[in-house]
C-alpha positions as a Markdown table, in Angstrom:
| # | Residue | x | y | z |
|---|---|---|---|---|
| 1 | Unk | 0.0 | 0.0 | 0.0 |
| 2 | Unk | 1.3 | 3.5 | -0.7 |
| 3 | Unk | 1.4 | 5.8 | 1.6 |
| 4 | Unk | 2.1 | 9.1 | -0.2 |
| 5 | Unk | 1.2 | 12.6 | 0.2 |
| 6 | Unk | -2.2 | 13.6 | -1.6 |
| 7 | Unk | -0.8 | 14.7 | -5.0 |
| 8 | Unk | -0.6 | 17.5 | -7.3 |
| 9 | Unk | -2.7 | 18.2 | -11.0 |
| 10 | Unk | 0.5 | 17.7 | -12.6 |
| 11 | Unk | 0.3 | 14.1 | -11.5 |
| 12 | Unk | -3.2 | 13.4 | -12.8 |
| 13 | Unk | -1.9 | 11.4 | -16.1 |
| 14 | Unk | -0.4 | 8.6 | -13.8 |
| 15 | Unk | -3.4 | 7.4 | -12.6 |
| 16 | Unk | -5.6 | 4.4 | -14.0 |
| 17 | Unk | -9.2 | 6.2 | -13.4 |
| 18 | Unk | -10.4 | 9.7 | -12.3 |
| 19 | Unk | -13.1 | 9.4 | -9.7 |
| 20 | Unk | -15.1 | 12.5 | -9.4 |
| 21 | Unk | -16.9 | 11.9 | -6.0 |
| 22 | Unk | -18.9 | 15.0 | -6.2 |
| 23 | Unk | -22.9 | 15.2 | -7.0 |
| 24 | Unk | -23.7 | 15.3 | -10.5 |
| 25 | Unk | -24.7 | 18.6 | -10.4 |
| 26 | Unk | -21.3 | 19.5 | -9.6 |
| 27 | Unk | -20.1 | 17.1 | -12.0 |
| 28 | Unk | -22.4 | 18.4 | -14.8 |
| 29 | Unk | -21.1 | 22.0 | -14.0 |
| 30 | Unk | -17.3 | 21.3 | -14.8 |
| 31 | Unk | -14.8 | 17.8 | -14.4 |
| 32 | Unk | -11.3 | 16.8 | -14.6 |
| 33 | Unk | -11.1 | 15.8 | -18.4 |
| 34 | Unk | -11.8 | 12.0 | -18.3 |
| 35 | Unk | -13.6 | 11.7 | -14.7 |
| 36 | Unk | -16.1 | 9.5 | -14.3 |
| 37 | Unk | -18.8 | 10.6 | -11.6 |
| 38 | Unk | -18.8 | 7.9 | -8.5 |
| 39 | Unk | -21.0 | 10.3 | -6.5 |
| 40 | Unk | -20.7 | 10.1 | -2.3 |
| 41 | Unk | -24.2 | 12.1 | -1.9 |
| 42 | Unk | -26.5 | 12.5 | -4.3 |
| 43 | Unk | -27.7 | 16.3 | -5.6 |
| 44 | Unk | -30.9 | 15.8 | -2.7 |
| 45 | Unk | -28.8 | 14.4 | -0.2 |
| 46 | Unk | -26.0 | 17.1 | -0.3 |
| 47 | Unk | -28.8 | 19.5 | 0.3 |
| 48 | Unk | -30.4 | 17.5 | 3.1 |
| 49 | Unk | -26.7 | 17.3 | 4.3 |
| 50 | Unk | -26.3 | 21.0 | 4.1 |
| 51 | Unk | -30.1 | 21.7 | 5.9 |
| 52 | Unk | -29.1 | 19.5 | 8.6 |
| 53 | Unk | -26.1 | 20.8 | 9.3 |
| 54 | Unk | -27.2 | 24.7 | 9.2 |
| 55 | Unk | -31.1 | 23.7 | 10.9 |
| 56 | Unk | -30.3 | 20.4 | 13.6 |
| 57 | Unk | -26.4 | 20.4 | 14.4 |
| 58 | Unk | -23.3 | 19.6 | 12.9 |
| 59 | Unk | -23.2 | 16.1 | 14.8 |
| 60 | Unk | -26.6 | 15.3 | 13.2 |
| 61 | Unk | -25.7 | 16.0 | 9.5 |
| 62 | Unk | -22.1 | 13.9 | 9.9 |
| 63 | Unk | -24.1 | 11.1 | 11.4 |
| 64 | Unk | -26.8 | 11.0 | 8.9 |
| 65 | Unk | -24.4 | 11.6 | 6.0 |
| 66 | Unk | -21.8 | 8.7 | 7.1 |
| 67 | Unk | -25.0 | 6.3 | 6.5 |
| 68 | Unk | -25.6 | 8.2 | 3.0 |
| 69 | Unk | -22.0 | 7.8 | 1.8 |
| 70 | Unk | -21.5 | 4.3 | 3.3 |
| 71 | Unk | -24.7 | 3.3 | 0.9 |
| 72 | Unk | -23.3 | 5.0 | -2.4 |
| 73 | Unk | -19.8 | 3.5 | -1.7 |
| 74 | Unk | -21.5 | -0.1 | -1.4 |
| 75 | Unk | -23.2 | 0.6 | -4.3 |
| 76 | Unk | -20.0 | 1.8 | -6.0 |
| 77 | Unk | -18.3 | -1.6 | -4.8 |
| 78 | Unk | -20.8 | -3.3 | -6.5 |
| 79 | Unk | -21.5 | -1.8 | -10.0 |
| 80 | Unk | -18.7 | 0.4 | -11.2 |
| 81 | Unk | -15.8 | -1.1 | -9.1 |
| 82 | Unk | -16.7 | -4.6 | -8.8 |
| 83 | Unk | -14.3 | -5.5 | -12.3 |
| 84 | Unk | -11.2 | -3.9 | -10.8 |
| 85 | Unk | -8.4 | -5.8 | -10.8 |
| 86 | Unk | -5.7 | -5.9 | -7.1 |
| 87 | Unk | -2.9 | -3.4 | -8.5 |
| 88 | Unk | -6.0 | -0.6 | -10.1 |
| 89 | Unk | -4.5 | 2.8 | -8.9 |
| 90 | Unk | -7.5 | 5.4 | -9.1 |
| 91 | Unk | -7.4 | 8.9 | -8.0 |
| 92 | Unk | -10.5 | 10.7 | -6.5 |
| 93 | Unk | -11.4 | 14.3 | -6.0 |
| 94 | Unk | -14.1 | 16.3 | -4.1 |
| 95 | Unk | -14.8 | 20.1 | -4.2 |
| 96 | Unk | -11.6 | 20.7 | -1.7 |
| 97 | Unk | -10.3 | 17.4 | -1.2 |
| 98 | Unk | -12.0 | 17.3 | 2.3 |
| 99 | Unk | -14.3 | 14.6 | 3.5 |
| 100 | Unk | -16.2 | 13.3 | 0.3 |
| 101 | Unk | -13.0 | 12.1 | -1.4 |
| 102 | Unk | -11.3 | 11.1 | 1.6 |
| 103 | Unk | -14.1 | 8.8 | 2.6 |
| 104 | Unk | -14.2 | 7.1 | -0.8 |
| 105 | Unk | -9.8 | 7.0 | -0.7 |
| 106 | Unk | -10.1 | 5.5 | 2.6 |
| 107 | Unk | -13.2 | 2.6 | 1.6 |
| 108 | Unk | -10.7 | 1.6 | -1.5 |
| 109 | Unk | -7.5 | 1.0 | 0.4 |
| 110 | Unk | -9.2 | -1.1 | 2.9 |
| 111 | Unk | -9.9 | -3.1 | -0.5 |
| 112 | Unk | -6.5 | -3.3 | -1.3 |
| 113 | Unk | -6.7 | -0.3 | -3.8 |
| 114 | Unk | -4.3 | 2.0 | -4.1 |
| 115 | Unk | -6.4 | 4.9 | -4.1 |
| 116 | Unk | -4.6 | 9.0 | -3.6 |
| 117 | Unk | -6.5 | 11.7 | -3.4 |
| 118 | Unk | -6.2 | 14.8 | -5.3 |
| 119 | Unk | -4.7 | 17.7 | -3.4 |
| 120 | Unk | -7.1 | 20.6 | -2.7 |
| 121 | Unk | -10.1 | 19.0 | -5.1 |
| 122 | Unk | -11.5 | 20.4 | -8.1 |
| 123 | Unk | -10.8 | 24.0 | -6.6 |
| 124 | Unk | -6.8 | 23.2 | -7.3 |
| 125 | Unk | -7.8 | 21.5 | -10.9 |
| 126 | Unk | -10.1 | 24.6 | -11.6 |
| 127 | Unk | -7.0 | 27.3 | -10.6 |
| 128 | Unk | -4.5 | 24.9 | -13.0 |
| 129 | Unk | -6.8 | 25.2 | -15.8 |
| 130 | Unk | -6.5 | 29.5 | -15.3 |
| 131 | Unk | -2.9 | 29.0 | -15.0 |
| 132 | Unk | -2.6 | 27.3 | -18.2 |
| 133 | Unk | -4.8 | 29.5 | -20.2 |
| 134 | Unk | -2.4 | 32.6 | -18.7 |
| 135 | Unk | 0.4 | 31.1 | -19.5 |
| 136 | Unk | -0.1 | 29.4 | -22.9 |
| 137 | Unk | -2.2 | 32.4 | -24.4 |
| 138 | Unk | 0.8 | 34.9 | -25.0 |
| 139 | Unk | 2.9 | 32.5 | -26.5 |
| 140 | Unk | 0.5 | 31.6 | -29.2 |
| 141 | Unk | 1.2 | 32.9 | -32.7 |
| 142 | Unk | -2.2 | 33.3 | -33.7 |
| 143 | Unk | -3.8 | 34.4 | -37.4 |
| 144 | Unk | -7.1 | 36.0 | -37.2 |
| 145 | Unk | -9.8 | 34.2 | -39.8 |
| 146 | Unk | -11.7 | 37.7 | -40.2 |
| 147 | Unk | -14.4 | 37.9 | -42.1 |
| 148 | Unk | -18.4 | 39.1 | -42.6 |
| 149 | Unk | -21.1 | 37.1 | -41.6 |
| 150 | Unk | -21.6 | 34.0 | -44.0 |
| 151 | Unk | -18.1 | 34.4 | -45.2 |
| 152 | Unk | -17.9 | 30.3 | -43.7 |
| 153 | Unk | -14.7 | 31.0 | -41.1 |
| 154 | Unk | -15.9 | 28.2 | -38.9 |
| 155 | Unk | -16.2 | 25.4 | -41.8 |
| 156 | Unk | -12.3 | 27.3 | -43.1 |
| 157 | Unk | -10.6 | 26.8 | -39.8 |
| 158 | Unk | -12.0 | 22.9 | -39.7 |
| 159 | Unk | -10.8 | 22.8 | -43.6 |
| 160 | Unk | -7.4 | 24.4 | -42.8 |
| 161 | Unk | -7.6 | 21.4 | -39.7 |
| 162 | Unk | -8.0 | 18.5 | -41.9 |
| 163 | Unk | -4.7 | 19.6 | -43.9 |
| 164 | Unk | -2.6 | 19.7 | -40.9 |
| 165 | Unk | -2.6 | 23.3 | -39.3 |
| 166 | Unk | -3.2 | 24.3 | -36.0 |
| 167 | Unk | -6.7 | 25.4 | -35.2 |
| 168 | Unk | -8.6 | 26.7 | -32.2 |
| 169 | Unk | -11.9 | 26.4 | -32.4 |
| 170 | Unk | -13.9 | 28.8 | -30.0 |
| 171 | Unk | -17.7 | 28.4 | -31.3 |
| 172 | Unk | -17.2 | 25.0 | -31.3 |
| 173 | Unk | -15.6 | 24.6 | -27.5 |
| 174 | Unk | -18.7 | 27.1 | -26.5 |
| 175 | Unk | -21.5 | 25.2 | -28.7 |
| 176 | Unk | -23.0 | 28.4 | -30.9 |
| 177 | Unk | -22.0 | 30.5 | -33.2 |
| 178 | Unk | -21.5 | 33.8 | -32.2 |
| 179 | Unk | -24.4 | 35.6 | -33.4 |
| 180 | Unk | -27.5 | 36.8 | -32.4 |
| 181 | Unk | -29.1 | 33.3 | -34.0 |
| 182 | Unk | -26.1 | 31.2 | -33.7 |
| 183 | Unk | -27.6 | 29.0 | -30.9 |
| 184 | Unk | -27.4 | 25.1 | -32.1 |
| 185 | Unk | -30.6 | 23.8 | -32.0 |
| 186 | Unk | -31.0 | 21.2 | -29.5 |
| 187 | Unk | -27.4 | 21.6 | -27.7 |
| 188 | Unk | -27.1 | 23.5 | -25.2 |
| 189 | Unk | -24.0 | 25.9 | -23.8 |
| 190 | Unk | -21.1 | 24.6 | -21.7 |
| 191 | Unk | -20.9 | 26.1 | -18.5 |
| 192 | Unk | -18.4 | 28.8 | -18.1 |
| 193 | Unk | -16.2 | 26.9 | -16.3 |
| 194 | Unk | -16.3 | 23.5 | -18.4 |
| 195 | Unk | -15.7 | 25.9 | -21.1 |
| 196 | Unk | -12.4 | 27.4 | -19.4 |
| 197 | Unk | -11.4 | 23.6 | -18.9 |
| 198 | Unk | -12.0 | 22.8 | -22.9 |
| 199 | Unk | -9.6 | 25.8 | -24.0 |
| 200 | Unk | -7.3 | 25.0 | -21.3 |
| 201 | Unk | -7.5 | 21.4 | -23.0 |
| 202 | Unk | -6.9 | 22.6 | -26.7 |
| 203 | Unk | -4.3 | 24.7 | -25.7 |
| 204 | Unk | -1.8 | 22.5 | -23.7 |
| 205 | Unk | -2.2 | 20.4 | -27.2 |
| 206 | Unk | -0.8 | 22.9 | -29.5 |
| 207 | Unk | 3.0 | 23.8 | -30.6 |
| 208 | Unk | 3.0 | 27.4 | -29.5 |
| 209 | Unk | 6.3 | 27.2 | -32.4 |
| 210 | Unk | 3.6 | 27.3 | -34.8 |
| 211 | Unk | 0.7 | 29.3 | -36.4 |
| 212 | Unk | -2.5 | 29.1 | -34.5 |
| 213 | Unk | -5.4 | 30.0 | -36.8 |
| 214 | Unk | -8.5 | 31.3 | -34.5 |
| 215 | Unk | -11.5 | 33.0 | -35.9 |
| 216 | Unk | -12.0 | 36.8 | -34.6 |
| 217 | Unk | -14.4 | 36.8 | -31.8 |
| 218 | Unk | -16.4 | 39.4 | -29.6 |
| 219 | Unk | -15.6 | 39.2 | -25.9 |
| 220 | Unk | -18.8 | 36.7 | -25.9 |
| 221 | Unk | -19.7 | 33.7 | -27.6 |
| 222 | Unk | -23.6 | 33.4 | -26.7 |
| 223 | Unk | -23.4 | 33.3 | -23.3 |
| 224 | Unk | -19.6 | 32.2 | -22.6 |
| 225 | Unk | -17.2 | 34.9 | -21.7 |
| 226 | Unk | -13.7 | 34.4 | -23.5 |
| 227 | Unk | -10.6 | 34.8 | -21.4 |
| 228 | Unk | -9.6 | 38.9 | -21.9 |
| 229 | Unk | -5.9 | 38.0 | -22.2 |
| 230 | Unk | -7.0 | 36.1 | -25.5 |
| 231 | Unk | -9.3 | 38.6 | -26.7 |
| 232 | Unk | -6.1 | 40.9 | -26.2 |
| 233 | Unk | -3.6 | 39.1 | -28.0 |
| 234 | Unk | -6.0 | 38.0 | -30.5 |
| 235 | Unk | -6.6 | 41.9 | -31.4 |
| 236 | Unk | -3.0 | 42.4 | -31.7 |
| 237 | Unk | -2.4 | 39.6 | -34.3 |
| 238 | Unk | -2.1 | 39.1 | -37.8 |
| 239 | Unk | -5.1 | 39.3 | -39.8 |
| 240 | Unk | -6.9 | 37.1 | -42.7 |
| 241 | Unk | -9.8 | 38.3 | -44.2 |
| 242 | Unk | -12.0 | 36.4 | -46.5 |
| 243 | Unk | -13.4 | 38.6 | -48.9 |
| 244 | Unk | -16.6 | 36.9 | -50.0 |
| 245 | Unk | -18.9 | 38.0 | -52.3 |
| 246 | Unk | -22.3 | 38.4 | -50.9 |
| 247 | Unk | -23.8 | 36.0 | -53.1 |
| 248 | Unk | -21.6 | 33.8 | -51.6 |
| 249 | Unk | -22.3 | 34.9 | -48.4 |
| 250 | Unk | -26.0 | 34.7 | -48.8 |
| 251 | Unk | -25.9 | 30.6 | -50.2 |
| 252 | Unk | -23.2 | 29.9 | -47.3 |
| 253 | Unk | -26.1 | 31.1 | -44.7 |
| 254 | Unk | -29.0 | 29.1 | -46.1 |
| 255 | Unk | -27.2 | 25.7 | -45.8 |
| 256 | Unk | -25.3 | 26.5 | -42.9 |
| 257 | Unk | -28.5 | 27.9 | -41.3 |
| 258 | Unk | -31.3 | 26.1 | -42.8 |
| 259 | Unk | -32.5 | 24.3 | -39.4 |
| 260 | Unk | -33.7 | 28.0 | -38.3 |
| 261 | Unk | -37.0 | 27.5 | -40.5 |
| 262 | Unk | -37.9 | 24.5 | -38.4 |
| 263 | Unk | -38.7 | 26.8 | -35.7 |
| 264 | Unk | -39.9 | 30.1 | -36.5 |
| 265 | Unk | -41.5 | 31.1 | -33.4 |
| 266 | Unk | -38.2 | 30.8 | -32.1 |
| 267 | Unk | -36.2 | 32.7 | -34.8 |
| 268 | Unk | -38.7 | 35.7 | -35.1 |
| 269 | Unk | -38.4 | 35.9 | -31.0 |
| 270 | Unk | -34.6 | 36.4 | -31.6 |
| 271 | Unk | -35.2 | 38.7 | -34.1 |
| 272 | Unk | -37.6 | 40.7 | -31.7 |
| 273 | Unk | -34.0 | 41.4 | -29.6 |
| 274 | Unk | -33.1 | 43.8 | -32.6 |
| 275 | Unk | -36.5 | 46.2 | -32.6 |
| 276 | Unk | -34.2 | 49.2 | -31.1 |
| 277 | Unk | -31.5 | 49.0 | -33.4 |
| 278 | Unk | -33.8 | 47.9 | -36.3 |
| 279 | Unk | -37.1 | 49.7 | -35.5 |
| 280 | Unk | -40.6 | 48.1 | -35.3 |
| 281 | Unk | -41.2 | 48.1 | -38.8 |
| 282 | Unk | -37.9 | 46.2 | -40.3 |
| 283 | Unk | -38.5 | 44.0 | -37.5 |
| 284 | Unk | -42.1 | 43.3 | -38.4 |
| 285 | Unk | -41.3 | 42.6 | -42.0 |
| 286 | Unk | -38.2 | 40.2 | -41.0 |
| 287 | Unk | -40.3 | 37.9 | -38.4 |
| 288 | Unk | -43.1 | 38.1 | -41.6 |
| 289 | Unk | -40.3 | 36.8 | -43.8 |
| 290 | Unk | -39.5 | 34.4 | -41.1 |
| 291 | Unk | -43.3 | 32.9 | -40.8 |
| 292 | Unk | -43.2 | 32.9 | -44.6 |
| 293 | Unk | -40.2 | 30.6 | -44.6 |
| 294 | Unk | -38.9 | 33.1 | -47.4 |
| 295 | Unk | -35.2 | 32.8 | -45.9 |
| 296 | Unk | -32.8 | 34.1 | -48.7 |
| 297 | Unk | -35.2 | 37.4 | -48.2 |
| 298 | Unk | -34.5 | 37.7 | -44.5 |
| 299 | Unk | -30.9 | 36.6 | -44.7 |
| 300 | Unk | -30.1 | 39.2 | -47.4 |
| 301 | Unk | -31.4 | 41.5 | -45.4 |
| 302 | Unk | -30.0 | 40.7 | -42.1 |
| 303 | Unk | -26.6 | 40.5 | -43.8 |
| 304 | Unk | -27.0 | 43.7 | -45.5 |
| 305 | Unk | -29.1 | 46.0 | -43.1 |
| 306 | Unk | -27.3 | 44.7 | -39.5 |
| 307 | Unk | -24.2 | 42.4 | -40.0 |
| 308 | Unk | -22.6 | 44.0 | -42.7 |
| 309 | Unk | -22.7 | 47.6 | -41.0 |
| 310 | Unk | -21.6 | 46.3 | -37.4 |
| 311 | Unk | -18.7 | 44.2 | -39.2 |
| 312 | Unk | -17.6 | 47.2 | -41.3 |
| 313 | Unk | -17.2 | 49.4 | -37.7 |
| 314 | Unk | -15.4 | 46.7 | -35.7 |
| 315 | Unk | -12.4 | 45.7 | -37.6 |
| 316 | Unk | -10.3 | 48.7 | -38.1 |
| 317 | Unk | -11.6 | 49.2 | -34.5 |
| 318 | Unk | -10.5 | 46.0 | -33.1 |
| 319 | Unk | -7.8 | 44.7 | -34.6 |
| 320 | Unk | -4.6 | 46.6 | -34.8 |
| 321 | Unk | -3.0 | 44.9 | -37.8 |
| 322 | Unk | -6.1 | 45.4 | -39.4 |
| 323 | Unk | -4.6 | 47.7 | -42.4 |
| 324 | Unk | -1.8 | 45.3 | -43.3 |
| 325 | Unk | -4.6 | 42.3 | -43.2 |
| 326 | Unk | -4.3 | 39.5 | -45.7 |
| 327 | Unk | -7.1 | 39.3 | -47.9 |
| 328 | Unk | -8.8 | 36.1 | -49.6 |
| 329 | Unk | -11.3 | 37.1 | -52.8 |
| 330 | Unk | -13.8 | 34.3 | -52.7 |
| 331 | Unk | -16.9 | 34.0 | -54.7 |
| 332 | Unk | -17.6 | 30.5 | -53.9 |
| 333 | Unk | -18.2 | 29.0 | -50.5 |
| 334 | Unk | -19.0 | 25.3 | -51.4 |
| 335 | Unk | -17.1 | 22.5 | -49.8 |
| 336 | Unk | -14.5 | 22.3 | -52.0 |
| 337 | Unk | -13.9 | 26.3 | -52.7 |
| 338 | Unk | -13.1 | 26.0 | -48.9 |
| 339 | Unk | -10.8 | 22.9 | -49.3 |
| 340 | Unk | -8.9 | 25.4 | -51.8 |
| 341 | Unk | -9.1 | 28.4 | -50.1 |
| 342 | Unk | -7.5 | 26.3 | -47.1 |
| 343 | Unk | -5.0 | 25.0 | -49.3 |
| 344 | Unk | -4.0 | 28.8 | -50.6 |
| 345 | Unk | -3.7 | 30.1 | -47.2 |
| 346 | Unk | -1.3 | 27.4 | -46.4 |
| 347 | Unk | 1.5 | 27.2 | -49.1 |
């Protein structure tokens, strides 16, 4: 049996599992990368825990909740356990590495286990993952994909992926698409913090000796905040814009956005958001469009009357190496026009 000290993040790699032994709300919220949830108290208990604790007296809650996590651990034992072999080596973590992951630690080395538990809990994994992100982010040597909307930046940067650049993909770690109606249908936002533990993720993977291509973001993505330092030092790098043609543009957005007609009730109540900048009347006539299913009207119009002027304002604002930008012509946006255009920015 070992008999270490409670170890570090750094050492997370040498273990056979990650128990998480939080609630799965907790777990839900944020994890280590590649924990599986082995929960002491359940979501109900933990609160029943906490009233106790706060309503009876301390002595009351640690006496009801040793019976609680004695029955989850036996359950544990039985089900996800019960197939490992003598020498498995797991690591388990609470919130602060306090009593939920010590109880579990100490349950699996009476087994035989060699269980550790993870210094300071998920608190120390969640100020790792801020530490990465501050310390990666200025070393990366990023180029901006710039572009208006439609202009297909997202499907370029996946493109540019699949021949062998480095990519980060933001919209993708954060599950929209930027915009006012970039919400995926069906899929839901990360949390903010399972979010920070994606990038954090993506960017311990990449070669900060090579280009990073990142598509130029607002502060926000929906409703996950980037880190400012990247938002910085994306700002200050070079620039690639992809000159599309609006024709382009306009086909681009009614395949890439084409699942917005299946519910209009919810598009045209996103559209509603833009009555003060748009007035009643454009408004009226978009979410008329909208119940129409006439799309290539409303999306010409969107592009024209509200992305195109609030792209046109931002970039020479925003980015600093905005006048010596690249630019890429493109009047096609079709699978294979990407594929090229990919292929050009590379040689």
């Amino acid at each position: 049996m070992s008999h270490r000290q409670p170890v570090r993040v750094t050492d997370i790699a040498q273990y056979d599992c990650i128990i998480d032994a939080r609630t799965p709300a907790e777990f839900e919220l944020d994890r280590i990368p590649g924990a599986i949830n082995c929960p002491v108290l359940s979501n109900e208990e933990r609160v029943t825990i906490g009233t106790i604790y706060k309503q009876v007296s301390p002595f009351e809650a640690k006496r009801l909740g040793a019976a609680m996590v004695a029955a989850n651990l036996a359950r544990h034992l039985h089900t996800t356990f019960a197939d490992k072999p003598a020498n498995w080596k797991p690591l388990v973590y609470c919130w602060r590495g306090g009593l939920r992951s010590g109880s579990m630690v100490t349950w699996l080395r009476l087994v035989g286990w060699d269980a550790q538990q993870l210094a300071g809990g998920y608190k120390a994994f969640r100020h790792h993952v801020l530490e990465v992100t501050e310390a990666i982010v200025p070393q990366l040597q990023l180029r901006v994909l710039c572009g208006a909307t439609g202009s297909a930046k997202t499907r370029l940067l996946h493109a540019l992926k699949e021949q062998g650049a480095q990519v980060l993909d933001l919209e993708g770690l954060a599950r929209h698409k930027g915009s006012l109606l970039g919400g995926l249908p069906g899929i839901a936002q990360p949390s903010q913090k399972h979010f920070d533990t994606l990038l954090a993720q993506e960017l311990k993977a990449l070669d900060v000796s090579q280009p990073v291509f990142i598509e130029g973001e607002s502060p926000k993505i929906g409703r996950i905040a980037l880190p400012l330092q990247l938002v910085q030092h994306m700002r200050k790098s070079a620039v690639v814009e992809i000159d599309a043609t609006p024709q382009a543009r306009l086909e681009y957005l009614l395949r890439d956005y084409a699942y917005l007609g299946d519910d209009v009730e919810s598009l045209c109540e996103r559209l509603g958001f833009l009555k003060e900048i748009q007035g009643n009347e454009t408004i009226a006539r978009w979410q008329a469009w909208a119940r129409e299913g006439d799309l290539p009207a409303l999306f010409e119009e969107l592009m024209r009357l509200h992305y195109d002027p609030q792209y046109e304002r931002s970039q020479s604002k925003h980015f600093t190496q905005w006048p010596q930008r690249q630019s890429l012509p493109a009047n096609d946006l079709s699978a294979a026009a990407v594929q090229a255009l990919a292929c050009q920015m590379l040689r």
